[in-house]
MDTraj code that builds the backbone (N, CA, C; nanometers):
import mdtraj as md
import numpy as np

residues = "UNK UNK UNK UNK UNK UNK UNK UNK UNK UNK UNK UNK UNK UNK UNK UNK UNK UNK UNK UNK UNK UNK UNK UNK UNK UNK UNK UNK UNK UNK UNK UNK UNK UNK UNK UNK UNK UNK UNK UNK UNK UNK UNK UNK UNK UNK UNK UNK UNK UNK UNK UNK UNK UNK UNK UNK UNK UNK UNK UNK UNK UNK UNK UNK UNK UNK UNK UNK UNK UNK UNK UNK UNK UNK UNK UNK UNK UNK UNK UNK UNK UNK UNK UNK UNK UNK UNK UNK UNK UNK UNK UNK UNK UNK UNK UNK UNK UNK UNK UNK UNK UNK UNK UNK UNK UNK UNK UNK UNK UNK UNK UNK UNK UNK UNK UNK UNK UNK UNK UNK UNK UNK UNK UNK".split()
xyz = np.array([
    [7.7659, 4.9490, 0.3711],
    [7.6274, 4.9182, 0.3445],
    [7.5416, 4.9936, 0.4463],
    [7.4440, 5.0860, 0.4209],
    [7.3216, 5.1116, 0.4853],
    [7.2727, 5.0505, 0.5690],
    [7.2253, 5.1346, 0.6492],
    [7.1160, 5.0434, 0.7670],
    [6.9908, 4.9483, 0.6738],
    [6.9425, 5.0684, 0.5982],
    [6.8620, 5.0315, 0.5257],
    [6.8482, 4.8859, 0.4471],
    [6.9592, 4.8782, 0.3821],
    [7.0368, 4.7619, 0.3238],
    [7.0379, 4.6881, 0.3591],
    [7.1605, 4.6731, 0.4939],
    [7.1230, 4.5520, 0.5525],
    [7.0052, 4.4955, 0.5987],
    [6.9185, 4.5567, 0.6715],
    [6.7740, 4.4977, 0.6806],
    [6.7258, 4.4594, 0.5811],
    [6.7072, 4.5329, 0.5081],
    [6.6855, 4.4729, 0.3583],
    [6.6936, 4.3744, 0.3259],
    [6.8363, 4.2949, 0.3167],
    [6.9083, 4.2106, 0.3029],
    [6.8691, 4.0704, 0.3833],
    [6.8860, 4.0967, 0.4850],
    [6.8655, 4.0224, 0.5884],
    [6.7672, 3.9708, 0.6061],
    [6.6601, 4.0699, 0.5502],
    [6.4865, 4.0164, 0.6130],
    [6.4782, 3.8983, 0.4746],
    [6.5598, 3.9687, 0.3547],
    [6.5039, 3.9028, 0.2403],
    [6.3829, 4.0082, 0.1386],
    [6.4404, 4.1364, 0.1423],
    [6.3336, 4.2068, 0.0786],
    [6.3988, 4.2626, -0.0460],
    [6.4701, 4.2334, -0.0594],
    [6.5583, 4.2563, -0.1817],
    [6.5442, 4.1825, -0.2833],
    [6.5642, 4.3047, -0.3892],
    [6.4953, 4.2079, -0.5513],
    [6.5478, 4.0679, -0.5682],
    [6.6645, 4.0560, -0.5585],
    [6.7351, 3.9021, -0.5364],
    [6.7018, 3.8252, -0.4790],
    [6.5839, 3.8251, -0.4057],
    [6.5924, 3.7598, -0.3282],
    [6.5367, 3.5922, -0.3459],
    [6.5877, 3.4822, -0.2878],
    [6.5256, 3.3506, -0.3343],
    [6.3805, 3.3249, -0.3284],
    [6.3921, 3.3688, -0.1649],
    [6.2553, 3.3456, -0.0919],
    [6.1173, 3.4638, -0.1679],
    [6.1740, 3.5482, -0.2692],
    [6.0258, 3.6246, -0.3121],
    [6.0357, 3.6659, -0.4541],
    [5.9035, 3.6710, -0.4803],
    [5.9262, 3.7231, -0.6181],
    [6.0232, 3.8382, -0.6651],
    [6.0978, 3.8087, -0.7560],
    [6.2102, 3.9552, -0.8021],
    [6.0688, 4.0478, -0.9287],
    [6.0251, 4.1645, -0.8176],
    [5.9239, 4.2390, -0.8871],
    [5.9793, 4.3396, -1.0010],
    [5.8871, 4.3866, -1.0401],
    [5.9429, 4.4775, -1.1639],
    [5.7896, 4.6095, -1.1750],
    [5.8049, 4.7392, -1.2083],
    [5.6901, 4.8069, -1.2572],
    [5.7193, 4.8237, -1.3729],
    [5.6523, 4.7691, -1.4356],
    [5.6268, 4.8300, -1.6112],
    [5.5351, 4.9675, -1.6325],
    [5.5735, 5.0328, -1.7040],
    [5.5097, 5.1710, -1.7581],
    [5.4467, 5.2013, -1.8916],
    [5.3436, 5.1815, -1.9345],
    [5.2384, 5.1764, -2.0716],
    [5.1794, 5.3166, -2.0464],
    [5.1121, 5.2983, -2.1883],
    [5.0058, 5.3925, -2.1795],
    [4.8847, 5.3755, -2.2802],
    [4.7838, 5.4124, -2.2952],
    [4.6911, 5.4491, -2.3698],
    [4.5780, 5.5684, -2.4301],
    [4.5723, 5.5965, -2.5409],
    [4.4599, 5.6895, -2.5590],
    [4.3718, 5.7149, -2.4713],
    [4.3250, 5.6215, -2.3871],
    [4.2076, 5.6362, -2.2990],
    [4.2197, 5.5106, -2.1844],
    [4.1316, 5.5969, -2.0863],
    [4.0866, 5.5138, -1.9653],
    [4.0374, 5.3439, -2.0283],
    [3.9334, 5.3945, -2.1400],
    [3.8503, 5.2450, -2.1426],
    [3.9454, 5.1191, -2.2020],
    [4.0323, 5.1673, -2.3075],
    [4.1756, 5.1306, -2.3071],
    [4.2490, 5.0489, -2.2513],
    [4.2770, 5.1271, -2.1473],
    [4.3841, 5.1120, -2.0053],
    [4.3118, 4.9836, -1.9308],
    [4.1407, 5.0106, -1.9122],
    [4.0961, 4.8727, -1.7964],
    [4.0873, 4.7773, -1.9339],
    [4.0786, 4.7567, -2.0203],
    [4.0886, 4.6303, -2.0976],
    [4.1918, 4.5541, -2.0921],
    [4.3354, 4.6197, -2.0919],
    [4.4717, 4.5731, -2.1287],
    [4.4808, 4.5439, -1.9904],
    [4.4371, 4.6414, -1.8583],
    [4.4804, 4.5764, -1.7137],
    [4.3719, 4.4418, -1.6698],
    [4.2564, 4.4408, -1.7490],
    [4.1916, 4.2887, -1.7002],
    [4.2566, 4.1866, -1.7290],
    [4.2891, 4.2565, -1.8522],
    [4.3109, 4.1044, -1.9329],
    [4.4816, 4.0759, -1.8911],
    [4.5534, 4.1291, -1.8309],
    [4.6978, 4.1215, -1.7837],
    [4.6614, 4.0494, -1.6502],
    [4.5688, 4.1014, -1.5707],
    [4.4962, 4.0281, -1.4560],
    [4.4705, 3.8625, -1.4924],
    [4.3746, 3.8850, -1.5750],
    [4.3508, 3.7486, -1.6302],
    [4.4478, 3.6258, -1.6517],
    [4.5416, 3.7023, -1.7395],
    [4.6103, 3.6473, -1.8086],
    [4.7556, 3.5616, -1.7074],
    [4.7203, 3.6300, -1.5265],
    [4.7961, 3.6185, -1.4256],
    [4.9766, 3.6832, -1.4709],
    [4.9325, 3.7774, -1.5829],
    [5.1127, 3.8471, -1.5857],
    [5.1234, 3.9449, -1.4873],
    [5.0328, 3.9559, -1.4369],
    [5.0457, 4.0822, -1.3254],
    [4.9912, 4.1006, -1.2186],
    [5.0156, 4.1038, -1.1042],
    [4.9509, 4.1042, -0.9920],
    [4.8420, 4.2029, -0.9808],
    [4.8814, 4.3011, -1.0230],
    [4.8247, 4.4499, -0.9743],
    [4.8202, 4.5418, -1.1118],
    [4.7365, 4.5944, -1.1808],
    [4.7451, 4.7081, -1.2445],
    [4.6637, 4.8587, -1.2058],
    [4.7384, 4.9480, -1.2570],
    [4.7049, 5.0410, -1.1769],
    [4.6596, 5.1549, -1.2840],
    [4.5697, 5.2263, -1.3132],
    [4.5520, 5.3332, -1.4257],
    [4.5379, 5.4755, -1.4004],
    [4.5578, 5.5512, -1.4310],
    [4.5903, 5.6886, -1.4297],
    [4.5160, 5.7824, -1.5810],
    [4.3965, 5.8297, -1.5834],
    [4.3433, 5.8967, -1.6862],
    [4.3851, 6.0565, -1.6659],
    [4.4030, 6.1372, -1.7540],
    [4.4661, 6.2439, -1.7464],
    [4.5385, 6.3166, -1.8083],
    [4.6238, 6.2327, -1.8478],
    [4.7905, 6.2833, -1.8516],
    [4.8398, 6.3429, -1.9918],
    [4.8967, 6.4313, -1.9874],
    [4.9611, 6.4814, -2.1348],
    [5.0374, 6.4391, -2.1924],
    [5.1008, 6.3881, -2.2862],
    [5.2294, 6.3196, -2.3583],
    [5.2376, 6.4134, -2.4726],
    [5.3374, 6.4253, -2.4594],
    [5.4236, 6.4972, -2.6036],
    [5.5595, 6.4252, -2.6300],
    [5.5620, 6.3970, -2.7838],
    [5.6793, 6.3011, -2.8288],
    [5.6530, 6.3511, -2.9776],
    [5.7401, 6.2957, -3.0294],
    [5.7217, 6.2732, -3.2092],
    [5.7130, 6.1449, -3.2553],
    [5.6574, 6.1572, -3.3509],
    [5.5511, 6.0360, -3.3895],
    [5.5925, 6.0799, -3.5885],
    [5.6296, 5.9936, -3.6681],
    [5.6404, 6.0135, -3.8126],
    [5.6785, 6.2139, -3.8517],
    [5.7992, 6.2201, -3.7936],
    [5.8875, 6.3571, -3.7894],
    [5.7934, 6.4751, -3.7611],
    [5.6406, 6.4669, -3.6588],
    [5.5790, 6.5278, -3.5984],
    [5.5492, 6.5662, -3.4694],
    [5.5253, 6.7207, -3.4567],
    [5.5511, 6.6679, -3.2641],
    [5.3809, 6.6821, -3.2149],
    [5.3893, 6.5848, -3.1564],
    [5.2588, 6.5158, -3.1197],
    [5.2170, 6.5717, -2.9747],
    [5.1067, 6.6232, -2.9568],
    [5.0515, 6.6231, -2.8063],
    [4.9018, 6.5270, -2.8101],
    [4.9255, 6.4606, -2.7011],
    [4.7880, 6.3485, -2.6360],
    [4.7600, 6.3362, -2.5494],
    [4.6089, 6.3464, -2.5223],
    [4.5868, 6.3358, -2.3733],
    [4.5807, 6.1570, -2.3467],
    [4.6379, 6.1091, -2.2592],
    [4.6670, 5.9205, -2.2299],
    [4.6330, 5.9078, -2.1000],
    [4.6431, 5.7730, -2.0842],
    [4.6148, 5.7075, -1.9562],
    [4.7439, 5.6410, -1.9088],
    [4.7981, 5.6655, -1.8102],
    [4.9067, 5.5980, -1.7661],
    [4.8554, 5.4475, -1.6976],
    [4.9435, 5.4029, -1.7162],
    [4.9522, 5.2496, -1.6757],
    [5.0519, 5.1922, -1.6043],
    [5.0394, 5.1784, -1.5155],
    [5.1268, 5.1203, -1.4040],
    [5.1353, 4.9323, -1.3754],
    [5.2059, 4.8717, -1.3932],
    [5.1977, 4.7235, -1.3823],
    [5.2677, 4.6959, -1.3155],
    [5.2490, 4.6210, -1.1685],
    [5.3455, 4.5035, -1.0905],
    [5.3363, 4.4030, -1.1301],
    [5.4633, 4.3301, -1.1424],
    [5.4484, 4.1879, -1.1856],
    [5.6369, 4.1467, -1.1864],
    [5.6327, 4.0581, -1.2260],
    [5.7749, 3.9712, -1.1611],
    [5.8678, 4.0015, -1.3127],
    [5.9622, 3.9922, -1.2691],
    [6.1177, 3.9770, -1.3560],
    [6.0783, 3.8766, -1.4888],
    [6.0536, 3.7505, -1.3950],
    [6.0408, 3.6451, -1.5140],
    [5.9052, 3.6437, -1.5605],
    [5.8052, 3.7412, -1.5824],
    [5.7134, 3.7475, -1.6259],
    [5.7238, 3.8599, -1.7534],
    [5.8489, 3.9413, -1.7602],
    [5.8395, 4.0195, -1.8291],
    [5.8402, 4.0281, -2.0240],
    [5.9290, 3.8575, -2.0461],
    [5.8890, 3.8511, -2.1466],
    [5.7386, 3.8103, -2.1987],
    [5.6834, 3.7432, -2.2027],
    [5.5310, 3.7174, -2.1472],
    [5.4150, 3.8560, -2.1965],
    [5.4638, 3.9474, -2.0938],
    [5.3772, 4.0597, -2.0786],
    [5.4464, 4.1338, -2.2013],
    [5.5577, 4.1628, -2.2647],
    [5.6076, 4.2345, -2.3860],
    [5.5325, 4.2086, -2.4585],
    [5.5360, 4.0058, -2.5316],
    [5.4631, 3.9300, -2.6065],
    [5.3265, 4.0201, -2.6483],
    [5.2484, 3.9850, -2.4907],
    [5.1184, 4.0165, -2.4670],
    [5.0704, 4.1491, -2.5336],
    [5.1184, 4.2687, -2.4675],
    [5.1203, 4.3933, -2.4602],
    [5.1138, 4.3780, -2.6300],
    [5.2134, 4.3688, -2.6845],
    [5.2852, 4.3769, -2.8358],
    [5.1129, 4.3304, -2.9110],
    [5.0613, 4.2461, -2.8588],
    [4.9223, 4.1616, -2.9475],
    [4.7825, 4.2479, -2.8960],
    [4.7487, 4.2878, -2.8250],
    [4.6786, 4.3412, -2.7632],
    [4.6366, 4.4854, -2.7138],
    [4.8228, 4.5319, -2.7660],
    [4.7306, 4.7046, -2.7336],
    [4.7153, 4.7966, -2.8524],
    [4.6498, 4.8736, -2.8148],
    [4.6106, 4.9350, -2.9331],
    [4.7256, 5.0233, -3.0121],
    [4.8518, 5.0988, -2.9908],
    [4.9056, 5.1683, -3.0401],
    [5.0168, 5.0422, -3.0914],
    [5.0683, 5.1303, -3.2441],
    [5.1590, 5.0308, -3.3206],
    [5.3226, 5.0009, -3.2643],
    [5.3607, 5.0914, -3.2066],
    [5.4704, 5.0753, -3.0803],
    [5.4330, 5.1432, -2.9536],
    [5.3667, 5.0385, -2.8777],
    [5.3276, 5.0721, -2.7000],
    [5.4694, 5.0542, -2.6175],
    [5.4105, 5.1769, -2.5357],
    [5.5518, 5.2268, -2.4260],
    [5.5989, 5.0719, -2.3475],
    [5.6878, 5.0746, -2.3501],
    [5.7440, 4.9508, -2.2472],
    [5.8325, 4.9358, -2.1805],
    [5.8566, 5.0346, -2.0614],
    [5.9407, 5.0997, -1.9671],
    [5.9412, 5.0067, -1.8571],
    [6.0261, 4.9528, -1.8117],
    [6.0420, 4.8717, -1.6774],
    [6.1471, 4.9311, -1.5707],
    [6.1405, 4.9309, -1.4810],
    [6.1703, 4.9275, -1.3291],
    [6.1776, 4.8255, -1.2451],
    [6.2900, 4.7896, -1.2412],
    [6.3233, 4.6993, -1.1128],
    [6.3252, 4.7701, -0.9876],
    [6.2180, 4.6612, -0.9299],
    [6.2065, 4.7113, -0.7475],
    [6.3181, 4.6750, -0.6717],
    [6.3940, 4.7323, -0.5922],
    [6.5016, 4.7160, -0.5241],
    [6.4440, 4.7182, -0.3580],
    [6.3508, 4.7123, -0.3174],
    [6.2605, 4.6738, -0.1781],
    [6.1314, 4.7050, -0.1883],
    [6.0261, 4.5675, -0.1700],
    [5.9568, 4.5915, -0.1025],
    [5.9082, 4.4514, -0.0131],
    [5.7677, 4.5395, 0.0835],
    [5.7264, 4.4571, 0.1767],
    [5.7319, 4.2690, 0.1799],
    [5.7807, 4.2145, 0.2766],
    [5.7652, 4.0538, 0.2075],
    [5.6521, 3.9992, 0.1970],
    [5.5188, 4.0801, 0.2959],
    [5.3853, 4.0544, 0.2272],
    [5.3769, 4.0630, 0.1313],
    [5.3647, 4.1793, 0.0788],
    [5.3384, 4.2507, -0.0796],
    [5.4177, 4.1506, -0.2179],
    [5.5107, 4.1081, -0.1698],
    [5.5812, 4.0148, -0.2811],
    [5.5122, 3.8996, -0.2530],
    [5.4898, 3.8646, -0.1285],
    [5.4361, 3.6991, -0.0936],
    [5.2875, 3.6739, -0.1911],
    [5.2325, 3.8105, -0.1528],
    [5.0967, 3.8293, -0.2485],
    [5.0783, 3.8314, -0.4094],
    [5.1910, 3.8947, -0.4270],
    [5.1859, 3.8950, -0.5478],
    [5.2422, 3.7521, -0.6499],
    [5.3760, 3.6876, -0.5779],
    [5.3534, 3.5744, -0.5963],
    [5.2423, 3.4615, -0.5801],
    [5.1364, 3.5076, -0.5055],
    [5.0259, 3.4160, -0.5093],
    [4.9319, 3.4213, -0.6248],
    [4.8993, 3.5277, -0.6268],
    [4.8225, 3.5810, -0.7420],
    [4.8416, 3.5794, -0.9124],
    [4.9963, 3.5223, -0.9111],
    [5.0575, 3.5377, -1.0363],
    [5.0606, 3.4202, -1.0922],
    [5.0683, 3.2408, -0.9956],
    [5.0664, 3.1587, -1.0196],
    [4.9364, 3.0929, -1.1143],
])
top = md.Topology()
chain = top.add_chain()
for i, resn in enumerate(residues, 1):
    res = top.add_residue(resn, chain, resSeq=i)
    for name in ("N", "CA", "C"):
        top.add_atom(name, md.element.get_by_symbol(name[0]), res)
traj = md.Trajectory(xyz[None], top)
């Protein structure tokens, strides 16, 4: 095991951990910025997420009905907990605008025990 690790471990900053929220980043997107802050208030609101984060800009290319598609989108970044994730699928699924929205998750494997302590506050 890592130095890293064990501290990790030890302090309690690890996704497992009892003492903190087990976080997660989810990855969306939208046509647009104005978009993006609707779905992140209302995820705010809605306390599924501590933090959302938006990104206007970005290019996407995929296929879409056996076409290859280019769009300019807004990335979407979401912190929020493990056991919040069905919840926010639900949500996402009723609320955003595209007929299958991206729904990419990431489990955090460390961070700060502030940053989790906070975000468990905020989520309740």
């Amino acid at each position: 095991m890592s130095l890293w690790n064990r501290k990790a471990k030890t302090t309690g900053l690890l996704c497992g951990s009892s003492r903190s929220v087990k976080a997660a980043i989810l990855f969306t997107t939208t046509a647009s910025q104005r978009d993006a802050e609707i779905l992140g208030r209302a995820l705010i609101k809605k306390r599924l997420a501590a933090c959302v984060s938006v990104r206007d800009g970005f290019i996407s290319f995929y296929e879409w009905k056996g076409k290859l598609q280019k769009q300019k989108e807004a990335l979407i970044l979401i912190k929020s907990s493990q056991e919040k994730l069905s919840r926010l699928e639900e949500t996402l699924k009723k609320i955003h605008p595209y007929k299958n929205p991206e729904f990419l998750v990431l489990p955090v494997s460390h961070a700060s025990k502030e940053y989790l302590k906070w975000m468990k506050e905020v989520m309740v």
